[in-house]
N, C-alpha and C positions, 0 to 999 in steps of 0.2 A: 870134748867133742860135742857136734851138735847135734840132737837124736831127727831122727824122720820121720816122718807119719806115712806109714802107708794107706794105702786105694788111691783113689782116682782125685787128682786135683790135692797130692800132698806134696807140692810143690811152693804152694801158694799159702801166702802169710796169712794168719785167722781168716777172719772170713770176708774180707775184702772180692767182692766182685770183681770180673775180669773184663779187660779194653772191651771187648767184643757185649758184652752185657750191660756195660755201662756208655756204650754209645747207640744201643738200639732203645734201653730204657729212655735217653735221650730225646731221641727220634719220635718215638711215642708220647711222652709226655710234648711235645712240640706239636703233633697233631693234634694232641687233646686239645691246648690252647688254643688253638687258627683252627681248630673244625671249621666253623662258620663263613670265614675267612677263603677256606681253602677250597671249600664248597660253590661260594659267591664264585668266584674264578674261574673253576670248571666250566660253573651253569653257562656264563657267559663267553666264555671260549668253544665251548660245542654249540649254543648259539648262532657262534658268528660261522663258525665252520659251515654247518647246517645252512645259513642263509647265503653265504658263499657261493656252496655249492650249486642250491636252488637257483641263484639269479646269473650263475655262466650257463646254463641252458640257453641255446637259442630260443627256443617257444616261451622261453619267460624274459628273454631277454628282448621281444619285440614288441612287447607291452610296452616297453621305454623310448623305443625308435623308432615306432610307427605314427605316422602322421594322420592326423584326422581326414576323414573323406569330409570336404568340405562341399563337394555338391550334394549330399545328405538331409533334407529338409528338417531330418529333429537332431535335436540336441544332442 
């Protein structure tokens, strides 16, 4: 017969990590790689968010649609 090991995790064959530990280890080591990457993205996606939302305002949005007073003698 096969003997058991008792405590916690004496289920599990020597000492092979489990799904759950080796898909976060994963996970991380992948962020290690693409920091830089992953970072670029963000900056530029809050960015564009950020300038979005600034130019749907009316008061900034009539900076763009507003025609010059041409009877104005200066430039």
């Amino acid at each position: 017969m096969r003997q058991q090991r008792g405590g916690i995790g004496g289920g599990r064959r020597g000492d092979e990590p489990g799904l759950l530990t080796r898909a976060v280890d994963r996970v991380f080591r992948f962020v290690r790689l693409a920091e830089f990457e992953i970072l670029f993205v963000l900056f530029f996606l809050v960015a564009f968010l950020l300038f979005k939302d600034l130019m749907s305002r009316p008061e900034y949005n009539q900076l763009f649609v507003k025609k010059p007073d041409l009877d104005d003698p200066w430039p």
